[in-house]
C-alpha positions as CSV (number, residue, x, y, z in Angstrom):
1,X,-8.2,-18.6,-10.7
2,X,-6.9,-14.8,-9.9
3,X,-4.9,-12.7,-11.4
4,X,-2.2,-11.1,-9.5
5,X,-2.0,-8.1,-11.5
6,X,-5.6,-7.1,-11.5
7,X,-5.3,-7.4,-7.5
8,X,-2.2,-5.3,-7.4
9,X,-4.0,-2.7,-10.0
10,X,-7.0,-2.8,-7.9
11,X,-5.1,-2.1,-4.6
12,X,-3.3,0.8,-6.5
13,X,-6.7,2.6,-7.8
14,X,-8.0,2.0,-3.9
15,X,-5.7,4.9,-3.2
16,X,-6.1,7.1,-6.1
17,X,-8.3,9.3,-3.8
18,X,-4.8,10.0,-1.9
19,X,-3.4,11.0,-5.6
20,X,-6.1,13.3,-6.3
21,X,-5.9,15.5,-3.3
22,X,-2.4,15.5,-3.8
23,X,-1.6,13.7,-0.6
24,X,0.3,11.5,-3.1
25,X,2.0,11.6,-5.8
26,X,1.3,8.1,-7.3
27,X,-0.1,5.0,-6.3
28,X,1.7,2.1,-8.1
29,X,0.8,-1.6,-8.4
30,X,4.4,-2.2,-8.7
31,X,7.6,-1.4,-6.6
32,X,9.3,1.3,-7.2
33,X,13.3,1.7,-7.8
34,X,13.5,5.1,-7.3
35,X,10.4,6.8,-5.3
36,X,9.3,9.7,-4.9
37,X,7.7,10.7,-1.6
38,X,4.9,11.0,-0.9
39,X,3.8,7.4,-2.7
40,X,2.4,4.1,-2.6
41,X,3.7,0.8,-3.6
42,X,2.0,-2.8,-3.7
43,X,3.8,-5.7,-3.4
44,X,2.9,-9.5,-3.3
45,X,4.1,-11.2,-0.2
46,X,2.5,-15.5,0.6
47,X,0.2,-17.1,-0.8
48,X,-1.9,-19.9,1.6
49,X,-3.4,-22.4,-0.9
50,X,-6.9,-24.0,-0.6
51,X,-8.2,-22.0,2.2
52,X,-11.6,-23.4,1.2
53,X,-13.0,-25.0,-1.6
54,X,-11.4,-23.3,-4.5
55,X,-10.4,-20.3,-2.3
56,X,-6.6,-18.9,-2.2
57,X,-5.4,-16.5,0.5
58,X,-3.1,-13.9,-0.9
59,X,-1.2,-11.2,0.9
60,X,-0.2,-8.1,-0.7
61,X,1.8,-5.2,1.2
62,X,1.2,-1.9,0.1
63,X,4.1,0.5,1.2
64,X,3.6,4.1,1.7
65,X,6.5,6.6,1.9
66,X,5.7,9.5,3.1
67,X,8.8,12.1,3.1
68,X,12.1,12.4,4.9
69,X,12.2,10.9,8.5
70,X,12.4,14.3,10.1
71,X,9.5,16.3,8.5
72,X,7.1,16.9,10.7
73,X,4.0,16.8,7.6
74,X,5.5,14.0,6.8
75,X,4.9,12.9,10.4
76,X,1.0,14.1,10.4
77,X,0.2,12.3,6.8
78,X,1.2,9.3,7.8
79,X,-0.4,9.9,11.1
80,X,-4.3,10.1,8.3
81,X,-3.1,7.4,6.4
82,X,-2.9,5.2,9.8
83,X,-6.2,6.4,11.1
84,X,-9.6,6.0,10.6
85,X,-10.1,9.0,8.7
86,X,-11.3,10.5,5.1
87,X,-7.5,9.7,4.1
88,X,-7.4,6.2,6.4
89,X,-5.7,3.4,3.9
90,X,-7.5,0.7,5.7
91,X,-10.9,2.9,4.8
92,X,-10.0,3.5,1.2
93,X,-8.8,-0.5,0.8
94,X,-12.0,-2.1,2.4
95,X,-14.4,0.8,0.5
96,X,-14.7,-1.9,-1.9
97,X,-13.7,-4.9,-0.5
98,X,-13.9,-6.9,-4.2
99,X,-11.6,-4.5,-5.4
100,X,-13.1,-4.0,-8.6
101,X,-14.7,-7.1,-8.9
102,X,-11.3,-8.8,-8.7
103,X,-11.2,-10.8,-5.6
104,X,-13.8,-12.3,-3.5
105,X,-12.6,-10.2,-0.4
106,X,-9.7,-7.8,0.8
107,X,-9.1,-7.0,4.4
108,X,-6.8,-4.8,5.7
109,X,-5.2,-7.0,8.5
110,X,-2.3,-4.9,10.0
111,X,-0.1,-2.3,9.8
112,X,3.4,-2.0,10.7
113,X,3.2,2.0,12.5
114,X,6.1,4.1,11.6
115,X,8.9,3.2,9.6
116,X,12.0,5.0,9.0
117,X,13.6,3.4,5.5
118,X,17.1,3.6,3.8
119,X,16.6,4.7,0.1
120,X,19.3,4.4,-2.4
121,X,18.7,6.1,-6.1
122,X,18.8,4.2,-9.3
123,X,22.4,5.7,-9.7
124,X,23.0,3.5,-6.2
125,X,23.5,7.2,-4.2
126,X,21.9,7.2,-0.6
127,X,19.2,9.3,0.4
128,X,17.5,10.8,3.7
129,X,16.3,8.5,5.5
130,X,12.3,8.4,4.6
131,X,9.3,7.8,6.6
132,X,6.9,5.0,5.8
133,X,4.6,2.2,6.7
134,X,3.2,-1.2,5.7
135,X,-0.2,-2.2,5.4
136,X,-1.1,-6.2,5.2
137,X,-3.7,-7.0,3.0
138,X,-5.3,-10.3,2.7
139,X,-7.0,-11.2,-0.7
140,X,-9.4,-13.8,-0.6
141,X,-9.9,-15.5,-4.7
């Protein structure tokens, strides 16, 4: 048996290194309804049951914004983030593939390059378009 929120905690505290150096300003294990760039978000996206005896294949997206579509730094973070560098979030996921001891095994599988996305505030305003990706995670239990 897993427990979803440990996994979405543990993918969260994966990229408190990002949060520390202030290349983000938070790393959440939950969507967010009104973020603020630069941040991370995990979500939980299919499950394939009985991969293996007593195994479970969960995804999990975790969603980085990065700024407004047409800021250049915005341009070069998320440029790190998809590399294979210090600030790679492929690297900072798989550093601990158990994720704390919660899973038996995380892999980053994909990512979906740039993304511009449509915002709207809690107050339902629009804002800038924002710059993003999604990485695919798949969580072995």
């Amino acid at each position: 048996m897993y427990d979803i929120e440990a996994i979405r905690k543990g993918l969260a505290a994966a990229l408190q290194p990002l949060v520390d150096s202030g290349a983000l300003t938070t790393s959440s294990p939950y969507g967010l309804a009104s973020p603020q760039t630069p941040c991370a978000m995990v979500t939980v996206g299919p499950t394939k049951f009985d991969e293996g005896v007593g195994t479970d294949g969960l995804t999990m997206t975790v969603a980085v914004l990065v700024g407004t579509a047409s800021e250049q730094d915005a341009q070069v973070n998320l440029d790190a983030f998809l590399g294979r560098g210090p600030d790679s979030v492929k690297a900072l996921i798989e550093a601990d593939p158990t994720l704390g001891g919660v899973c038996d095994e995380a892999n980053v599988t994909a990512a979906t390059g740039q993304r511009i996305y449509a915002l709207d505030t809690a107050s339902g305003t629009s804002t800038p378009p924002v710059l993003g990706c999604e990485w695919t995670v798949e969580v072995l239990t």
